[in-house]
C-alpha positions in Angstrom: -2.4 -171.1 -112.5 -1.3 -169.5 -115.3 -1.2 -166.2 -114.2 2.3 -165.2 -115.1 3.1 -167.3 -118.2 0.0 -167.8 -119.9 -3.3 -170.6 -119.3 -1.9 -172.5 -122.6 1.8 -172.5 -121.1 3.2 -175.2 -119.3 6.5 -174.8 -116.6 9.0 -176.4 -114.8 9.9 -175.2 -111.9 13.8 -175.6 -111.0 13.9 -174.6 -106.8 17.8 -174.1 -105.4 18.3 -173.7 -102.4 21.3 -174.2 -100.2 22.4 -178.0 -98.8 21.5 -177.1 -95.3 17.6 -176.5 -96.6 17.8 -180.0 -98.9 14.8 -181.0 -97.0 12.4 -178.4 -96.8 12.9 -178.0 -100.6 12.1 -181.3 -101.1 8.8 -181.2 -99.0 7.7 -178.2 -101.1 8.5 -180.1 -104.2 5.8 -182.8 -103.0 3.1 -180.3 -102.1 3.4 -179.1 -105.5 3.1 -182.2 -106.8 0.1 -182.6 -104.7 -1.5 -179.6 -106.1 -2.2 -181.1 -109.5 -1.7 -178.1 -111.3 -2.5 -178.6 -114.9 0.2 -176.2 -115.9 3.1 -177.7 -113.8 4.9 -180.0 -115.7 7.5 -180.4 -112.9 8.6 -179.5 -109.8 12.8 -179.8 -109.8 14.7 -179.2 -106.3 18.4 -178.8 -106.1 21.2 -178.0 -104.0 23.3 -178.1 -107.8 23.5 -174.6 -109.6 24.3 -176.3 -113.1 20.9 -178.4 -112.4 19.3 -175.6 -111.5 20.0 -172.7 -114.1 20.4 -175.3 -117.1 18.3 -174.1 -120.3 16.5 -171.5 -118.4 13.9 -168.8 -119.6 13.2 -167.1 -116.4 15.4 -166.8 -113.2 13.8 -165.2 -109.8 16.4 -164.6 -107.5 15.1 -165.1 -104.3 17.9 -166.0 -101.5 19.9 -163.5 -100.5 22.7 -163.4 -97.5 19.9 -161.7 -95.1 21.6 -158.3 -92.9 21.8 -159.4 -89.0 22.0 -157.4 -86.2 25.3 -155.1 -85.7 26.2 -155.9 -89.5 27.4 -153.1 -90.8 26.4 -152.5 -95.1 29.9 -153.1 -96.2 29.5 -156.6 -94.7 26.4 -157.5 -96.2 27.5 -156.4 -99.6 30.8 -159.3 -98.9 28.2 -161.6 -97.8 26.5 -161.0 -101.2 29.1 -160.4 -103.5 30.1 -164.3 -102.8 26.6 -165.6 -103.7 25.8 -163.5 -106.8 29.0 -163.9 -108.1 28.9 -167.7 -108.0 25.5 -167.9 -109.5 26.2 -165.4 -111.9 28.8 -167.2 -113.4 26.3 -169.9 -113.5 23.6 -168.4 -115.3 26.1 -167.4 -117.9 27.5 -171.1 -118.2 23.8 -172.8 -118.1 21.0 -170.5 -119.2 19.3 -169.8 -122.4 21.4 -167.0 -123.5 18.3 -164.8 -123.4 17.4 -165.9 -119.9 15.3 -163.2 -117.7 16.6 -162.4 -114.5 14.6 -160.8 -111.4 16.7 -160.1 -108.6 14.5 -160.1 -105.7 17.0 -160.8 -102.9 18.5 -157.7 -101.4 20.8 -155.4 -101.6 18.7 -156.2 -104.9 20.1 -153.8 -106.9 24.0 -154.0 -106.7 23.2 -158.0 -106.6 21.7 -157.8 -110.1 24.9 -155.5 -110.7 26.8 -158.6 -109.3 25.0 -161.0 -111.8 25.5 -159.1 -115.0 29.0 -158.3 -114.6 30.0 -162.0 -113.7 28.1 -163.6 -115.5 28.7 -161.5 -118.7 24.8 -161.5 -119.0 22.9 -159.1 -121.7 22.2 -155.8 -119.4 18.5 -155.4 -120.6 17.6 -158.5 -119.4 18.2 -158.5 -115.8 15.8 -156.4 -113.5 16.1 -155.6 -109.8 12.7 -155.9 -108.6 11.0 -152.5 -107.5 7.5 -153.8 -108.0 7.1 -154.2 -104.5 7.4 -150.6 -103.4 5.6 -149.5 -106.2 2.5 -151.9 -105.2 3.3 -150.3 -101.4 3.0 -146.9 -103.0 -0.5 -147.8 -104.9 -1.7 -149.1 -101.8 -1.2 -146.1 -99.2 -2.2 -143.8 -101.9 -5.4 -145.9 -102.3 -6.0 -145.9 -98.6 -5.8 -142.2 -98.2 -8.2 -141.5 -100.8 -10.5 -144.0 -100.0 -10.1 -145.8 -103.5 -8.7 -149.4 -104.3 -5.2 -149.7 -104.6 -5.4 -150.7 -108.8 -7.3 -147.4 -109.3 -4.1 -145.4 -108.5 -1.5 -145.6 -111.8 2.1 -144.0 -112.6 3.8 -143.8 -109.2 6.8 -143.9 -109.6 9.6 -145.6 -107.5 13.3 -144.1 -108.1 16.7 -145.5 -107.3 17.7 -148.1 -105.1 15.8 -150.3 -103.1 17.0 -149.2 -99.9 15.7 -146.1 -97.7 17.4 -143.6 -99.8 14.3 -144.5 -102.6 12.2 -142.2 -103.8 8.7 -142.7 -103.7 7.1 -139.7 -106.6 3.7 -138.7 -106.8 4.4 -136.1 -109.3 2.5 -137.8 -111.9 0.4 -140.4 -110.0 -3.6 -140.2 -110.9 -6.3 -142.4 -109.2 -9.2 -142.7 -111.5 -7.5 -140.2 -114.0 -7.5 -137.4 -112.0 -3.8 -136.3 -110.9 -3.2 -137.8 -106.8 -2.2 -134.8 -105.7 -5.4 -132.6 -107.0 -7.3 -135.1 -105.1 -5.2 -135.1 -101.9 -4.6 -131.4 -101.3 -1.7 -132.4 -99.2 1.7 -131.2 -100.5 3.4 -132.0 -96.6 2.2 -135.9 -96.9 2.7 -136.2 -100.7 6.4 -135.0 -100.3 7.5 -135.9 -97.1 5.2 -138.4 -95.2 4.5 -140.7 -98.1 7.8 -140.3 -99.0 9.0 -141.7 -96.0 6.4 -144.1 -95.2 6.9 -146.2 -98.9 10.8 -145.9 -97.9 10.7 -147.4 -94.4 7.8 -149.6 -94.9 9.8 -152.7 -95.2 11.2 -151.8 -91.9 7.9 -151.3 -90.4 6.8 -154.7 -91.5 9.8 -156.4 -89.7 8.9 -154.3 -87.0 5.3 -155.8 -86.8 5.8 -159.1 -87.6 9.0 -159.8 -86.7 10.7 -160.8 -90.5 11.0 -159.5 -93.7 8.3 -159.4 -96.3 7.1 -162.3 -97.5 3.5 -162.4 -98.9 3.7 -158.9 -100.3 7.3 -159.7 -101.8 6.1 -162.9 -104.0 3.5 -160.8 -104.9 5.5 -158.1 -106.1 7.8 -160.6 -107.9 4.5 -162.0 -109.4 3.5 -158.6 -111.2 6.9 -158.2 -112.2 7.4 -161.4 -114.2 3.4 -161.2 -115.6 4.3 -157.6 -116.9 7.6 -158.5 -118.1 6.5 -161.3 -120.1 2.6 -160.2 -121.2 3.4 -156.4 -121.3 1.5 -153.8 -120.0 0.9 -150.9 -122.3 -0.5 -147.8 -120.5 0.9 -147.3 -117.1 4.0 -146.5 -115.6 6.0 -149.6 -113.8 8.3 -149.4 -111.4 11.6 -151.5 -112.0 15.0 -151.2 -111.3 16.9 -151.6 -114.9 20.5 -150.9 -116.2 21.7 -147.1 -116.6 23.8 -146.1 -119.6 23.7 -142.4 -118.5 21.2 -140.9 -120.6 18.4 -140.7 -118.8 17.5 -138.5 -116.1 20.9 -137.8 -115.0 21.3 -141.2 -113.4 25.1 -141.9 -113.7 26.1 -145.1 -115.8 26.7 -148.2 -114.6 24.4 -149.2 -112.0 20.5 -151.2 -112.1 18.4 -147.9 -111.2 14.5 -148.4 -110.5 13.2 -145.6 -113.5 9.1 -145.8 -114.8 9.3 -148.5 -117.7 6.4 -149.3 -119.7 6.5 -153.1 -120.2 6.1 -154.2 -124.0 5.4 -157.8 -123.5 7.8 -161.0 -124.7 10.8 -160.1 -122.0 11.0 -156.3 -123.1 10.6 -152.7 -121.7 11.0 -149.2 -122.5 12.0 -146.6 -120.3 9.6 -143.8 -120.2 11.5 -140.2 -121.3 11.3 -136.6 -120.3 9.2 -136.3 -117.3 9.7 -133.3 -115.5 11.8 -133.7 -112.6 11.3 -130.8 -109.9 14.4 -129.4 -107.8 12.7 -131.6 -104.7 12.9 -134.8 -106.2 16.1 -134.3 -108.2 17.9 -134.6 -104.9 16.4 -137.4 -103.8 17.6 -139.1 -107.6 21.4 -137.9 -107.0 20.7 -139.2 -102.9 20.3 -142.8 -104.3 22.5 -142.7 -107.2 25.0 -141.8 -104.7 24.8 -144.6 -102.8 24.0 -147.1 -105.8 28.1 -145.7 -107.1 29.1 -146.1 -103.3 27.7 -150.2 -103.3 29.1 -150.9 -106.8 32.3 -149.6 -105.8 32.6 -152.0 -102.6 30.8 -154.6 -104.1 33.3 -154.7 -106.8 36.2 -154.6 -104.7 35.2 -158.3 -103.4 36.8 -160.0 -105.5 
């Protein structure tokens, strides 16, 4: 459509997939053939990482080993650290060298940790995607207020995309006038939104019995149309390497901060927001556990 890239900029989209899904990837291939997009100058799928990552310019990292029932963490970060580490190695090997990574798939954090490391990868330009809790966060904001979800600008998403996230209101504003002047509620701003943004995922799977799926393209949408067309003006929610000299967040780790997207594949952390004793230990809660993943994670070798 040309919603992401551009309406003068034609694609190729390279689908991998594992061998056991061969055939459903190549039924998708032919509906998008059937689509007659104007923009899609080919639809590629593969089993074959070399086919796959070769030459490049944007990767979205979709599959992920999904958590099961009585898995404990530890297991799903093995189950992970496999995968990422293969196709890490891959994108390093077959990529443009300036190739732009969203990790998607979860724990998707540590697994972008996973992908830089092996594959040696510049650190700037891989992103663990946070977009969709921040467009969670818009959203129940919006519908308390009783405004559209776009209206609401500079939530901010902190830490890892797990339940230990924080969800930050602090300098949120719908229709520029600060969220929490127009909510009056310091109980839900701090504790029930909180929550809600964090465990939404989990709801969802409640409800409809998998994980996001709609709501998580869209999210990976946003990110990549930001990413690439910048978006000056409002705080964005994604999660981006740490050298340990913002906010306290220890080095090391891929840390969802507020960026402001400059277009053409770069971003710029925003600096020196206040950070109140409440939400300060809900930073060092996640950071915690990002350390605690990258140390198992790691140890897979």
């Amino acid at each position: 459509s040309g919603q992401v890239f551009g309406l003068d900029q034609p694609v190729v989209i390279k689908m991998l997939d594992i061998e056991f899904a061969k055939q459903g990837l190549l039924g998708l291939a032919m509906e998008l053939e059937d689509m007659d997009l104007p923009l899609l100058h080919g639809a590629v799928p593969t089993t074959n990482l070399e086919e796959a990552f070769t030459n490049v310019d944007y990767a979205i990292m979709c599959g992920a080993f999904p958590r099961k029932a009585g898995m404990e963490r530890k297991d799903l970060l093995e189950k992970n650290a496999g995968i990422f580490k293969e196709q890490g190695v891959a994108l390093g090997k077959f990529a443009k060298k300036n190739v732009k990574v969203l990790v998607v798939g979860n724990p998707a954090n540590t697994n972008a940790l996973l992908l830089q490391h092996y594959g040696n990868l510049p650190k700037e330009n891989i992103v663990a995607m946070t977009r969709l809790d921040h467009n969670r966060a818009r959203g129940m904001v919006g519908r308390k207020v009783g405004a559209p979800g776009h209206q609401v600008k500079n939530v901010i998403i902190w830490g890892n995309h797990s339940p230990t996230m924080y969800a930050d209101l602090a300098h949120a504003t719908v229709n520029g006038t600060p969220v929490k002047d127009v909510i009056k509620d310091d109980k839900w701003c701090d504790e029930t939104f909180v929550t809600d943004v964090a465990q939404r995922g989990t709801t969802v799977i409640k409800v409809r019995g998998s994980s996001s799926a709609t709501s998580a393209a869209r999210g990976a949408i946003d990110s990549v149309r930001d990413w690439f067309q910048g978006k000056e003006g409002e705080f964005l929610s994604m999660g981006v390497w740490s050298d340990g000299t913002h906010y306290g967040i220890p080095a090391g780790v891929y840390y969802s901060v507020p960026c402001i997207c400059k277009g053409n594949g770069e971003y710029q952390i925003v600096d020196g927001l206040p950070i109140s004793e409440h939400a300060r230990s809900y930073l060092d809660k996640t950071a915690q556990e990002l350390l605690e993943e990258r140390e198992t994670a790691l140890s897979f070798q």
